[in-house]
C-alpha positions, 0 to 999 in steps of 0.5 A: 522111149516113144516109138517112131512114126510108122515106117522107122526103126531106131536103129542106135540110141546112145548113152549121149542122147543120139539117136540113128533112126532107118526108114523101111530097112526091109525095103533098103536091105541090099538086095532091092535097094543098096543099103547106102540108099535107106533114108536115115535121120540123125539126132546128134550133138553138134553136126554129125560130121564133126569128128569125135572128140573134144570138138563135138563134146564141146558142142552145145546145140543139137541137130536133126538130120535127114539122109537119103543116102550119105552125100544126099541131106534132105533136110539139117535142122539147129536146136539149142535144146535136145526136148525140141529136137527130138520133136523135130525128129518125130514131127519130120519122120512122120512127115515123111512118112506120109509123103510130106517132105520133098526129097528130089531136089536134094538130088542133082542126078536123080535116081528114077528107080529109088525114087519112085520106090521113095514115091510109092512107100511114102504116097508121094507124087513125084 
């Protein structure tokens, strides 16, 4: 397996084909930041919301999702198949590693603090 862009850990790699990967988890430990706060990505079969089970075994199309935090999606991407959306998933962590991906408005009560600890780890201007 390739390793992730600068900044990520896998964090899971399943049997199935997905994949968990965090985001400076030395950063979002708890202690400075609530561990609920680490930016995630997901690479799932079907919707990541879906329950277990026949429903998502079903599924056919994969998923590349971006969390700031468990209610707050940056980003949720549809690909038939998992070769385009594992890509995806490098192409958007080494995005947003770099600063390239715009997570404020994904917020509707924003977060000052984490996000411009978001701001100064990724080179983003908020």
């Amino acid at each position: 397996m390739d390793d992730p862009p600068a900044g990520w850990t896998v964090w899971a790699d399943e049997d199935d084909g997905r994949q968990v990967w965090a985001y400076r988890p030395d950063v979002f430990d708890a202690d400075a930041f609530p561990a609920p706060c680490m930016p995630t990505l997901y690479l799932t079969r079907g919707r990541r919301n879906r329950r277990p089970g026949r429903e998502r075994e079903a599924a056919t199309d994969w998923f590349v999702t971006l969390y700031l935090e468990p209610e707050v999606t940056v980003t949720e991407e549809r690909f038939e198949e998992r070769g385009a959306a594992r890509e995806r998933l490098f192409d958007l962590a080494g995005d947003f590693a770099d600063g390239a991906v715009d997570y404020r408005p994904s917020y509707q009560v924003p977060r000052d603090a984490y996000l411009e600890k978001l701001d100064e780890l990724t080179g983003r201007r908020g």
